[in-house]
C-alpha positions in Angstrom: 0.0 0.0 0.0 2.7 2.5 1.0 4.4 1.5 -2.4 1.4 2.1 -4.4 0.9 6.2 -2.9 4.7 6.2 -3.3 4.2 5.9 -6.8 1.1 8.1 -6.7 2.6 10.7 -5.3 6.1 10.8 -7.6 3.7 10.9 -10.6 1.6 14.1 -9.4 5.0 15.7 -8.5 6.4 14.8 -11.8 3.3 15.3 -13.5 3.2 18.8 -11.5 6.9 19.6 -12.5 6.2 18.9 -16.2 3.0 21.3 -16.5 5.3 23.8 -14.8 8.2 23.7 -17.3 5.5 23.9 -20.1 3.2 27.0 -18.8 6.6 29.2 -18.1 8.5 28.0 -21.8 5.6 28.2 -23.6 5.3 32.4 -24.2 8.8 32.2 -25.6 8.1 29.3 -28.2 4.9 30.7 -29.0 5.3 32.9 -32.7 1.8 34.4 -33.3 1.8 37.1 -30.3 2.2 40.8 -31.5 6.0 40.9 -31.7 5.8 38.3 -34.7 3.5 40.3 -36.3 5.0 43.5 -36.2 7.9 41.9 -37.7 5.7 40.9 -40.3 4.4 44.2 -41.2 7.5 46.4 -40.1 11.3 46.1 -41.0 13.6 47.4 -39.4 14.4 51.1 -39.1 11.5 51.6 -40.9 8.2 53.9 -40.1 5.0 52.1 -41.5 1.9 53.7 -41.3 -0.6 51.2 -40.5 -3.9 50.9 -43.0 -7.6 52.5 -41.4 -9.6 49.7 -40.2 -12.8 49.5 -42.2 -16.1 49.0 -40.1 -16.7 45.0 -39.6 -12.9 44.0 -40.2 -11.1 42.2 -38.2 -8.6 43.9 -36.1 -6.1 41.7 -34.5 -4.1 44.0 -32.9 -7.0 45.5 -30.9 -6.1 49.5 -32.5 -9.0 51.5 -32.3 -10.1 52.4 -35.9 -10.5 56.7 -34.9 -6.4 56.9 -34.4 -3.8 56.7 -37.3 -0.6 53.8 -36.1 3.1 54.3 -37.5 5.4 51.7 -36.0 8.8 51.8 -35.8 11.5 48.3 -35.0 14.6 49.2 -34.1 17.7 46.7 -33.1 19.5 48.5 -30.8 23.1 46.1 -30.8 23.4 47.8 -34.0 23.5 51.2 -32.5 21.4 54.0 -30.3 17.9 54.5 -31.9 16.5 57.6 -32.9 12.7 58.2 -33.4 12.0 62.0 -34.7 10.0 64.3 -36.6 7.2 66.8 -36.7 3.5 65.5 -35.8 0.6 68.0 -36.2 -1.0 70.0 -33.3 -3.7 67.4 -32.6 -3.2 65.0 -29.5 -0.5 62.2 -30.5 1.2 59.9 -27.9 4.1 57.4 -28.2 4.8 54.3 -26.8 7.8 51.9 -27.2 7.4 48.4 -26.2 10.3 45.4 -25.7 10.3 42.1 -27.4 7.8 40.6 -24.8 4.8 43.1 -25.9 5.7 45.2 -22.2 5.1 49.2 -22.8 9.0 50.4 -21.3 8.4 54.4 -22.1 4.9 55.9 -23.1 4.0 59.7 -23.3 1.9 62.6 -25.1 2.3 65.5 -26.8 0.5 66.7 -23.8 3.8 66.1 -21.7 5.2 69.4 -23.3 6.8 68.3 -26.3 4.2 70.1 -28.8 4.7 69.0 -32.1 7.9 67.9 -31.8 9.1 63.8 -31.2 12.6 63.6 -30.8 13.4 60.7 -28.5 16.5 58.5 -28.3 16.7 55.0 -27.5 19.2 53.3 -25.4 20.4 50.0 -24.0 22.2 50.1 -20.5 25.3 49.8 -22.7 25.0 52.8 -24.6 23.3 54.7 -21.9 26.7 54.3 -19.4 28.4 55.8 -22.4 25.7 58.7 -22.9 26.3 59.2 -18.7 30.2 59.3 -19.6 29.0 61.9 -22.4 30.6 59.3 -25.5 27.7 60.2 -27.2 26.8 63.7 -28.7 22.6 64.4 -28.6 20.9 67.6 -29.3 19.1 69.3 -26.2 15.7 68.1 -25.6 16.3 64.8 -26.8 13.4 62.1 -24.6 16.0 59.6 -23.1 14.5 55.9 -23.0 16.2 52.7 -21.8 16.1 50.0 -23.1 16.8 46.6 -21.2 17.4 44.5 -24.4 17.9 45.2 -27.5 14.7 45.2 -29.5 12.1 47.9 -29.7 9.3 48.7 -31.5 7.7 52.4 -31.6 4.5 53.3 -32.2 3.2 56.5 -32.8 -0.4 56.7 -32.2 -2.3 60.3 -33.7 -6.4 61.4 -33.6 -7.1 63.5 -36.4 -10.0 65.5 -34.8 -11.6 65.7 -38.7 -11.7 62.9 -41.3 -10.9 65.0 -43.7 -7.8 65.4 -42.4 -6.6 61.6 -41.8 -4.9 61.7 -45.1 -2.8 64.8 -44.1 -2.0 63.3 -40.8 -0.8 60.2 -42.2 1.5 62.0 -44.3 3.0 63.3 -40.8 3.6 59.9 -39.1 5.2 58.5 -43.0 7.6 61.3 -42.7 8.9 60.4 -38.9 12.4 59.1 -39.0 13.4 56.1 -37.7 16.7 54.9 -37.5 20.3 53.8 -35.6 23.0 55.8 -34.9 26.2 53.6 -35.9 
């Protein structure tokens, strides 16, 4: 009898153990969460304007269809990112996210920036070196660390007339995005 919940016992332990290992590996195995996509539809150093949403459509990144979406991948071992450009005087925000979908650095135009993005992006690397002033960066740059090196940007702007969504998109295509090597 004792054998027999002996070998009970090891199983739900083992069995316990084995579910464990699965639940925590199984976020970094899985390759349809937003990070694949955005790799999809955004290369690197690249701004993309994301299409409208028509009424009915799927949306599978949850965006809501009243705000324009540029997104922006950057690769930071290859160098500090940059992120800059002139957005119209409507309400804008920016957010960049790491590899594991987690918003690092969000803010508005609301924050006192204006119309003006200029924001710099930084591993703990490169930001030591910008502390030991290796780097040269205009004044007002937005400072964000990075933990690792992949980051995605997006730029998120309400247009507060649809007849202005094609102007505004024209402002978030011309936004730079790019690595400072």
């Amino acid at each position: 009898m004792s054998r027999l919940l002996f070998w009970i016992f090891g199983g739900v332990v083992l069995g316990g153990l084995i579910h464990l290992v699965v639940i925590l590996t199984l976020p970094d195995a899985a390759v349809r969460d937003v990070w694949h996509r955005l790799e999809a539809m955004a290369p690197l150093e690249t701004t993309v304007v994301l299409d409208d949403l028509a009424p009915g459509e799927a949306n599978p990144l949850g965006l809501d269809p009243e705000l324009l979406y540029a997104v922006c991948r950057l690769e930071l071992g290859d160098g500090p990112g940059i992120v800059n450009g002139e957005l119209p005087l409507a309400f804008w925000s920016v957010s960049v996210f790491n590899r594991d979908g987690h918003v690092i650095y969000a803010t508005t135009n609301r924050s006192g920036s204006g119309d003006l993005l200029d924001m710099g992006l930084f591993n703990p690397a490169q930001t030591r070196l910008l502390a030991e002033q290796r780097f040269e960066i205009d004044e007002g740059l937005l400072i964000v660390e990075a933990q690792g090196d992949s980051v995605a940007v997006v730029v998120r702007l309400a247009p507060p007339h649809p007849a202005m969504r094609e102007r505004y998109r024209e402002a978030l295509s011309q936004l730079g995005c790019s690595t400072i090597r």
